[in-house]
C-alpha positions in Angstrom: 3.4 174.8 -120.7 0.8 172.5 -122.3 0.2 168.6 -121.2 0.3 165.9 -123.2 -3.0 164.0 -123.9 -0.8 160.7 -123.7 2.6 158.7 -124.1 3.4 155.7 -124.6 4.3 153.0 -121.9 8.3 152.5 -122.3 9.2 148.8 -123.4 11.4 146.7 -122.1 14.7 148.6 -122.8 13.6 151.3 -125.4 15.4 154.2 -126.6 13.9 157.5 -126.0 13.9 157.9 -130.0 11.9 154.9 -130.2 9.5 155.8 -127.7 8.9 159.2 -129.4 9.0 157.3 -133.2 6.0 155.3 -131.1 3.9 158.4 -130.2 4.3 160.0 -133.7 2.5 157.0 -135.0 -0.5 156.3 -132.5 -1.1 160.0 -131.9 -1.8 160.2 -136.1 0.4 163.2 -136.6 0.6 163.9 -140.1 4.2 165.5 -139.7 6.9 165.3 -137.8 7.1 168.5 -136.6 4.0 168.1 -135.1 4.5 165.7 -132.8 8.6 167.2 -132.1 5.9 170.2 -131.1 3.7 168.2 -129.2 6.3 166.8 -127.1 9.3 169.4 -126.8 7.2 172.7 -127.9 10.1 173.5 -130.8 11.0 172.4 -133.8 12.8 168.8 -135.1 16.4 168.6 -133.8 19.3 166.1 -133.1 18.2 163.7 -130.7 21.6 163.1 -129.0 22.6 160.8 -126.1 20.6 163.1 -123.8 18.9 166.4 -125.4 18.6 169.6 -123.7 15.0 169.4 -124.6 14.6 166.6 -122.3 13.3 169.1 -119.9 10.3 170.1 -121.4 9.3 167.0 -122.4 9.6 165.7 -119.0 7.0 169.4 -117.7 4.7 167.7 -120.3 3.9 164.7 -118.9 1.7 163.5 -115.9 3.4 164.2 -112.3 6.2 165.7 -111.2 9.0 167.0 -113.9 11.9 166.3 -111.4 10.6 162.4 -111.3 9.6 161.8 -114.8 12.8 163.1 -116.0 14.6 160.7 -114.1 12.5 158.0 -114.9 13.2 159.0 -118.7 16.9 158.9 -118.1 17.2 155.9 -115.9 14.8 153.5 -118.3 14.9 155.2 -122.1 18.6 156.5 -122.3 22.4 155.2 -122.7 23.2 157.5 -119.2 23.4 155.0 -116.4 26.3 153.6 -118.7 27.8 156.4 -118.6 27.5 157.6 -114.7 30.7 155.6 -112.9 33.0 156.8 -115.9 32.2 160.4 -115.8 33.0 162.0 -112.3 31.3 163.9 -110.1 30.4 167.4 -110.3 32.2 170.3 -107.9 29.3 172.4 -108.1 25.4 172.5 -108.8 24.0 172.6 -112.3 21.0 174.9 -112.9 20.7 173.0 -116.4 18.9 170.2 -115.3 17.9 170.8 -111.5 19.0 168.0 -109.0 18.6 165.1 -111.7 22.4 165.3 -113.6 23.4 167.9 -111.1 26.2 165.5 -109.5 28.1 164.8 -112.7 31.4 166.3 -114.2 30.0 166.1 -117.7 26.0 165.6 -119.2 26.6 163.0 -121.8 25.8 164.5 -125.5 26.9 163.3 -128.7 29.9 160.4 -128.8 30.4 157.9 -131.5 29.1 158.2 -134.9 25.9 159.1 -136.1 24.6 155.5 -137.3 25.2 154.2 -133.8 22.9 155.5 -132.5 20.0 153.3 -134.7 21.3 150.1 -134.5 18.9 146.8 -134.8 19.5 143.1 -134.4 17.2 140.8 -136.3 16.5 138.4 -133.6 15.2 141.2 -131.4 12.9 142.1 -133.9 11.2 138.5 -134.3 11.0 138.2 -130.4 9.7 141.7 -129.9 7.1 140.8 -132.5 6.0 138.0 -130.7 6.7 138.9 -126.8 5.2 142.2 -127.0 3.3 142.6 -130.2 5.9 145.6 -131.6 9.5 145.6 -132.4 11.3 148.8 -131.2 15.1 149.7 -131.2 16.7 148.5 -127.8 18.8 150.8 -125.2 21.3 148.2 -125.0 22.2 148.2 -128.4 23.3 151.8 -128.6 25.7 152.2 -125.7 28.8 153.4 -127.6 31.3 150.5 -128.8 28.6 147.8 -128.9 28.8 145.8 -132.1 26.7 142.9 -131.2 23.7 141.6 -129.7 23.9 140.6 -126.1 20.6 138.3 -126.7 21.1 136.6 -129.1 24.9 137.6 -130.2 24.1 138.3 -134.1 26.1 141.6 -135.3 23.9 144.8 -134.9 22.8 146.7 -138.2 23.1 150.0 -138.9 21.9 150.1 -141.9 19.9 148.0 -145.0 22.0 145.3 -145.7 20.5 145.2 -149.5 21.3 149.2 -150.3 23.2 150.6 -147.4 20.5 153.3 -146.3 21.2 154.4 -142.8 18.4 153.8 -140.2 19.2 157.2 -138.5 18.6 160.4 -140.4 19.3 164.1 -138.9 16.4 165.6 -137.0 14.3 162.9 -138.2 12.3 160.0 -136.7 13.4 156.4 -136.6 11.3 154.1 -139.5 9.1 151.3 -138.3 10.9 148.2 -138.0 8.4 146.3 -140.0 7.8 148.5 -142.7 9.9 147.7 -146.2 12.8 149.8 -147.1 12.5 151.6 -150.6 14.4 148.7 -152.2 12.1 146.0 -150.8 13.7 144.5 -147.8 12.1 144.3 -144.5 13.5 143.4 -141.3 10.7 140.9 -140.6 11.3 138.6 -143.7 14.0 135.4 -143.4 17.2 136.2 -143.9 20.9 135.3 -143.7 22.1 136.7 -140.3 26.1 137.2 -139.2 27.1 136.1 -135.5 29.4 138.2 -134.0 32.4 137.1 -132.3 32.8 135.9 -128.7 34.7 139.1 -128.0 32.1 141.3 -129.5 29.1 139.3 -127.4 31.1 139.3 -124.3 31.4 142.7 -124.7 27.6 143.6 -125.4 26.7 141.4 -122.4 29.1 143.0 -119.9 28.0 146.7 -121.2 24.4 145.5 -120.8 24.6 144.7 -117.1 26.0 147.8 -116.2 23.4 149.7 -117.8 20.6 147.4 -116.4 22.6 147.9 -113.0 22.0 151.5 -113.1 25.4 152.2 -111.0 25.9 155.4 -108.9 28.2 158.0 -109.6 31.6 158.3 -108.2 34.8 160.2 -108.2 37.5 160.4 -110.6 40.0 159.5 -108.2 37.7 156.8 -106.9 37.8 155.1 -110.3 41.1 155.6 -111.3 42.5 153.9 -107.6 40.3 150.6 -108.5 42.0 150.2 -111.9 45.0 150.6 -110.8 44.5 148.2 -107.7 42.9 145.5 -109.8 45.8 146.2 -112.4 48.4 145.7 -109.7 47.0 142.2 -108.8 46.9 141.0 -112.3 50.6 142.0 -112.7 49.7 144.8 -115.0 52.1 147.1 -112.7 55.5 149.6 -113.8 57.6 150.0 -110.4 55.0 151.4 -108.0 52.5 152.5 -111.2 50.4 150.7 -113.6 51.7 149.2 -116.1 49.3 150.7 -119.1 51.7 149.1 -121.7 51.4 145.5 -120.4 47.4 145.9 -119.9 47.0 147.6 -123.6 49.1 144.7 -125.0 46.9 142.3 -122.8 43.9 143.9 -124.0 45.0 143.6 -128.0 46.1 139.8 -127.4 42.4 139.1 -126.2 40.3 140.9 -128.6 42.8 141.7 -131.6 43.2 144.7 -133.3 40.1 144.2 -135.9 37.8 144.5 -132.6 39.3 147.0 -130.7 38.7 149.3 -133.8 35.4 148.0 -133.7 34.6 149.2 -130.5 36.9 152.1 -130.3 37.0 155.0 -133.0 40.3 156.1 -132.3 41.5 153.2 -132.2 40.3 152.3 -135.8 41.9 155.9 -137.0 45.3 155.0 -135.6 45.3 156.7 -132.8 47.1 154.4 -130.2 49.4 156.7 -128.2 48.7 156.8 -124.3 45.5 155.0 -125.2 45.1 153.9 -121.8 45.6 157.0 -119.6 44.5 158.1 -116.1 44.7 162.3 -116.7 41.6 164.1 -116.2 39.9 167.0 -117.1 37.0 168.6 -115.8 36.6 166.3 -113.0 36.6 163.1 -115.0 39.0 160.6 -116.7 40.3 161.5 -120.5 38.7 158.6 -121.8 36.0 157.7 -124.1 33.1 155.2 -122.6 33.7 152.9 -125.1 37.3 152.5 -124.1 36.3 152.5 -120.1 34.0 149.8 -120.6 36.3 147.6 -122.5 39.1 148.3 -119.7 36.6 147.5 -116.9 35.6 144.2 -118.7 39.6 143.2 -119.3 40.3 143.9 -115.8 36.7 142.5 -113.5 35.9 140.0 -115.9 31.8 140.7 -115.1 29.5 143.8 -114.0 28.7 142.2 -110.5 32.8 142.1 -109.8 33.2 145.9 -110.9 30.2 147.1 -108.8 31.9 145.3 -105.8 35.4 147.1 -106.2 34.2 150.4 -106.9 31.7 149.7 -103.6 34.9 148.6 -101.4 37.3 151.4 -103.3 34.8 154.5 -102.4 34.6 152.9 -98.9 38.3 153.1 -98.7 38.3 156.4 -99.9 36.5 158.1 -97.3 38.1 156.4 -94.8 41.6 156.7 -95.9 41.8 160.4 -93.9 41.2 159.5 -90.1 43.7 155.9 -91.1 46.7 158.6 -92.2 46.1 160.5 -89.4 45.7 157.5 -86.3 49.3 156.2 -87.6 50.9 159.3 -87.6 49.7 159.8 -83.7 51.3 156.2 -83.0 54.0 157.0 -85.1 57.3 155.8 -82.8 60.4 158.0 -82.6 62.6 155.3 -83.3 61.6 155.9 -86.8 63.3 159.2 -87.1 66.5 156.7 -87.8 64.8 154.6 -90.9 63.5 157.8 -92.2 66.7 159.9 -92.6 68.4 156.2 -93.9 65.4 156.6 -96.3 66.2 160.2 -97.5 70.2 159.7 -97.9 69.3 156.9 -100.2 67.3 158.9 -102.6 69.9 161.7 -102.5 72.6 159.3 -102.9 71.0 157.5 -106.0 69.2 160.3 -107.3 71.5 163.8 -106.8 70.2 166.7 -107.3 66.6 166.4 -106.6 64.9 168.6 -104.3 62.1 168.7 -101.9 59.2 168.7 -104.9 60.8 165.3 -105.4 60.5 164.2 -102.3 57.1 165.3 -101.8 55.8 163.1 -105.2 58.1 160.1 -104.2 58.1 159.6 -100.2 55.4 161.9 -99.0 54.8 160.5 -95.8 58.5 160.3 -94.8 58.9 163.9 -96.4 56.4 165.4 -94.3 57.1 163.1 -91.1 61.0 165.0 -91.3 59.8 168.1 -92.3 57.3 168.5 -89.1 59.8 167.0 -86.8 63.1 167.5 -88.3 63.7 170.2 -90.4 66.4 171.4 -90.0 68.5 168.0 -91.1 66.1 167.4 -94.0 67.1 171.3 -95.2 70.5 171.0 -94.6 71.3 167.6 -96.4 68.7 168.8 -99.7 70.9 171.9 -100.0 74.2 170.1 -99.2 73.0 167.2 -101.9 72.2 170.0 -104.3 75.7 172.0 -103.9 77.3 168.7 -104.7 75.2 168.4 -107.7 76.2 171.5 -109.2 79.9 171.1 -109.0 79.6 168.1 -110.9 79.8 168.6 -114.7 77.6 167.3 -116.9 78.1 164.2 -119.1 77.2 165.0 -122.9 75.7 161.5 -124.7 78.3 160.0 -127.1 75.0 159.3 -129.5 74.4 163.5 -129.6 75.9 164.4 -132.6 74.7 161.1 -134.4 70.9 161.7 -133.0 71.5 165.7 -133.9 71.8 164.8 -137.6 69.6 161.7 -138.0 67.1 164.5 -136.6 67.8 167.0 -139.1 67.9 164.6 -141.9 64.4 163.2 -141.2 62.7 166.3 -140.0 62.0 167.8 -143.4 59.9 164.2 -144.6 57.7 165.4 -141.4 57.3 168.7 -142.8 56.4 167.6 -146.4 52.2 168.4 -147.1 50.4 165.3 -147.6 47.0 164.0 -146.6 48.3 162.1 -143.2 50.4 164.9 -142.1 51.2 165.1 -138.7 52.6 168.2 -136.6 56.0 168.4 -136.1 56.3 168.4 -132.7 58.4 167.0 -129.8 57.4 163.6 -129.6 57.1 162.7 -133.2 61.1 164.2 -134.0 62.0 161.7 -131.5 60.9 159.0 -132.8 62.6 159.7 -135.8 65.6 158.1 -133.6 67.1 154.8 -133.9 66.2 154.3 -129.8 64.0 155.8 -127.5 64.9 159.2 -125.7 62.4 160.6 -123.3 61.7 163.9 -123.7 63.1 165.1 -120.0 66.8 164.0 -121.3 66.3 165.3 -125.0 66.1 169.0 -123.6 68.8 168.3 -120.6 72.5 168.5 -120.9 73.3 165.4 -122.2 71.7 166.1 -125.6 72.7 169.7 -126.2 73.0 169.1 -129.9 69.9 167.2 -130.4 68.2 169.5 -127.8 69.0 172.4 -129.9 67.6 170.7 -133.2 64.6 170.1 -131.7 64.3 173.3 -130.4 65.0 174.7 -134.1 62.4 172.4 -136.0 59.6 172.9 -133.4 56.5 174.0 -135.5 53.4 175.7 -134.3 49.9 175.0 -134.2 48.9 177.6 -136.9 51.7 176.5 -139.3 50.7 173.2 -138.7 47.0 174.2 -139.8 47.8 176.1 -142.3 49.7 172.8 -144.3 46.5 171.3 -143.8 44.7 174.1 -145.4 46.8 174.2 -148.3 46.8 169.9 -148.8 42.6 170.6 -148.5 43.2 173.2 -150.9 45.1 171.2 -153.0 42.5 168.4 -152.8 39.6 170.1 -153.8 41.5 171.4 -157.5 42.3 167.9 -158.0 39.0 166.4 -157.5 37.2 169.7 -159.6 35.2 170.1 -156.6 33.9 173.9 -155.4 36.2 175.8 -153.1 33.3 176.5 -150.4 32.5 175.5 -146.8 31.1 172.3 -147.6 34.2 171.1 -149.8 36.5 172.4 -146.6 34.0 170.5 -144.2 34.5 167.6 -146.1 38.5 167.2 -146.3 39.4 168.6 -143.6 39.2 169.1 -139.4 40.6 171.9 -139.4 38.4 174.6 -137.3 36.0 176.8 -139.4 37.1 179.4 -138.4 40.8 178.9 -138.4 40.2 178.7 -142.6 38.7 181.7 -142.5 41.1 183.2 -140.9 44.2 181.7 -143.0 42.0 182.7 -146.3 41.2 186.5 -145.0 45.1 187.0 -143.8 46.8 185.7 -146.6 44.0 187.5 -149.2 43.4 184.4 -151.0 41.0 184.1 -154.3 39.9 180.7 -153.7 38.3 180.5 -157.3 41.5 181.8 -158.7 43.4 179.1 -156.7 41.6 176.2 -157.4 41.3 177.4 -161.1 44.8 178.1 -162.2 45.9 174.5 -160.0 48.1 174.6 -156.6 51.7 173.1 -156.1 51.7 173.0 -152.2 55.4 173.8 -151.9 55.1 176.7 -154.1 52.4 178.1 -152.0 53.6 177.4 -148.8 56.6 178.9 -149.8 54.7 182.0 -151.2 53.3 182.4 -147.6 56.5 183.9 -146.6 55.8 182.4 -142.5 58.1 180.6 -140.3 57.8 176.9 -138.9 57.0 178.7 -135.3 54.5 181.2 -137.2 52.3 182.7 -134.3 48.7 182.7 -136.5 46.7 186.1 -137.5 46.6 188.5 -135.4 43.5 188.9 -132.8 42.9 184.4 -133.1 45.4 183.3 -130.2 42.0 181.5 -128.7 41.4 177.5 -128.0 39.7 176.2 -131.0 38.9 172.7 -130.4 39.4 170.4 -127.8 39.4 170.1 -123.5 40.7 173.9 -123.5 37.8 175.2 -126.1 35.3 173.5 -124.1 36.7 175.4 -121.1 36.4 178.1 -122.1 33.1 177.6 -123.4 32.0 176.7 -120.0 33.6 179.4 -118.4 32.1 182.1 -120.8 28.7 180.2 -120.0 28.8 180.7 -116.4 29.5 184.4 -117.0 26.5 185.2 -118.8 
């Protein structure tokens, strides 16, 4: 692979983008596809948060590959935000040799596509003058940053005089002193916005973590120091956190018109289990934007949240040989408080069993079941004999909840543009008070537990509502019934429309021509609410179990 006859020294916190927009103009390539060949032997593509064609670029330049791209993603990327939120990897990747090797997930795309050329003014008069060129900053692209932590003036994403985007798809960033096609020009006096305290404290906390380059850690390492620094700001639900009181504590700091700001999902509505601690593939379900915010509510500063995950991964690896000392030293007079400690849960909770006992008192569960067995067996099954003679109560609200249900499920099921799917949790809160789903589907609800049962609706019909409401959409605005009008109204997977189109032999010219009455077609479908899909397309689609199986089909190949 060819070298490089030179690259530009990295400034002060520069994007990668900025450092290759750089090159394209002091090499004097004429295109750029030149110098995207120059660099990354291939043509222009997306730079994302770290491309796949890092790699060559990285064999391209002077020294060793393994060191240069490091250097590249320590110094011109958004990644050492992203390292403590992001778990560590179970195995080796061979995509980018040792460098990204450790972590669950390589950072790609995240947050829209104008975030990621964003400029603030007073950097640009400073850069001019500090270092004789103004170039687009690292710090001001770390998902969820709205202002500058600098000089605290809201970022720009675009001309403020005719709205053109800075970013553009497979294309170079423009020169921050050259004018825009209506005139204006970054250099040139104008009025500037300050951003709000909450937006600058923000930028300056998200900046400190990426200057501080953290390591990365475990899931599990993460999740124990929220919850520990949670607990001892009160933030706590019996023996777990308390993610209701820390998301309202985190809207009555920053407000709802920042949060949206800073979170996308947030913006869209999308507030349900906002805070959660789940994972999948080895990290925490939860954008960066929305970890950073949470680390900043709960450690107040970067230096404070490098301290607790420091002392929480030192407690983690020593938390093994501790559990195992105090059971040696255990004394037998505990054998007493432990069986008091049993009777009590099966007196106040009858009927559970020993998976319950293992989640809710495992050290007392396995303390009995290593050295007392056989009275831990005999009083679970004597507790769970006397549970099943007693009958079950049925709600007096059953009936009442049975019909509100029915009454309000069909409004869920009507097509409109901010449909939702008619599952579980969304016929339940229909209700006038909150049922949790365990006691919706037990006993004590049989009538409402059937109802929900009855009005359960699948993925596919869910999808294919959405079809027909895009379907719908593009008659009304005259637009043509193609891939581009269905990218444009809907989410729905590509090739879940095509699917719905080729099983349902649908003229989409005809459709759109003759005009759509959503019911009507629906109706003309001739499918159930619990409608299975087309045969031969019972695969994930989108989301954590697509990209599963998109890694697992990976490693086979």
């Amino acid at each position: 692979m060819s070298s490089i006859l030179f690259f530009p020294m990295s400034m002060p916190d520069e994007t990668l983008l900025s450092r290759i927009t750089r090159y394209h103009f002091l090499s004097g390539n004429k295109t750029e596809a030149e110098t995207f060949r120059d660099l990354f032997g291939v043509a222009p593509f997306q730079l994302s948060i770290i491309p796949k064609q890092l790699e060559n670029l990285a064999s391209r330049l002077p020294g060793v590959k393994e060191g240069n791209l490091a250097e590249l993603l320590e110094i011109n990327t958004t990644f050492p935000a992203y390292k403590p939120f992001i778990g560590l990897s179970k195995e080796s990747s061979k995509e980018f040799d040792k460098v990204l090797s450790d972590v669950a997930r390589v950072p790609r795309r995240e947050g829209t596509r104008n975030s990621r050329a964003k400029i603030c003014l007073a950097c640009v008069q400073a850069d001019l003058i500090e270092c004789g060129y103004a170039y687009w900053h690292r710090a001001h692209h770390v998902p969820g940053v709205t202002a500058c932590w600098r000089h605290g003036e809201e970022l720009l994403k675009s001309c403020p005089n005719c709205s053109h985007p800075f970013y553009r798809k497979n294309r170079l960033l423009p020169g921050l002193t050259d004018d825009c096609a209506c005139g204006w020009n970054a250099v040139k006096p104008t009025n500037r916005s300050l951003a709000s305290n909450e937006e600058r404290e923000f930028a300056v906390f998200v900046n400190d973590i990426l200057q501080r380059n953290l390591p990365s850690i475990e899931y599990t390492v993460l999740a124990a120091c929220y919850r520990r620094q949670a607990k001892k700001q009160g933030f706590v639900h019996g023996n777990l956190i308390g993610t209701a009181k820390l998301f309202s504590s985190i809207r009555d700091k920053f407000s709802d018109e920042i949060i949206s700001k800073i979170d996308l999902a947030y913006a869209a509505g999308i507030r349900s289990q906002w805070i959660r601690l789940s994972t999948t593939r080895g990290q925490i379900d939860m954008p960066l934007a929305r970890h950073l915010l949470i680390s900043l509510h709960l450690f107040g500063c970067a230096e404070k949240f490098e301290k607790c995950l420091a002392e929480e991964s030192l407690l983690a690896s020593s938390a093994n040989p501790t559990v195992r000392l105090k059971e040696k030293t255990l004394p037998e007079h505990k054998k007493k408080a432990y069986r008091e400690k049993i009777s009590m849960l099966l007196e106040v909770k009858p009927g559970i069993g020993m998976d319950y006992l293992w989640v809710s008192a495992y050290q007392v569960t396995r303390w009995l079941n290593e050295n007392d067995k056989d009275w831990l067996l005999s009083k679970i099954t004597g507790n769970l004999m006397q549970k099943s003679s007693v009958e079950p109560v049925v709600n007096d609200e059953d009936e009442k909840y049975a019909t509100i249900l029915i009454e309000g499920v069909e409004n869920l099921y009507r097509i409109t543009q901010k449909q939702v799917r008619v599952n579980i949790s969304n016929m339940l809160a229909l209700l006038p008070r909150k049922v949790s789903r365990e006691r919706a589907t037990r006993k004590s609800f049989p009538l409402l537990s059937a109802q929900l049962e009855l009005h359960l609706e699948s993925l596919w019909h869910f999808r294919l509502r959405r079809f027909i409401w895009t379907m719908s959409e593009i008659a009304r605005l005259k637009l043509p019934p193609n891939n581009s009008s269905l990218r444009l109204l809907t989410t729905v997977p590509h090739v879940a429309c095509q699917a719905l189109i080729n099983h349902f032999e649908w003229d989409l010219d005809s459709m759109v021509k003759d005009g759509i009455k959503v019911d009507v077609m629906l109706r003309n479908t001739g499918v159930s609410r619990q409608w299975e899909g087309p045969p031969g397309y019972d695969i994930p689609m989108g989301g954590n179990a697509y990209m599963e199986m998109i890694a697992s089909n990976s490693k086979l190949q």
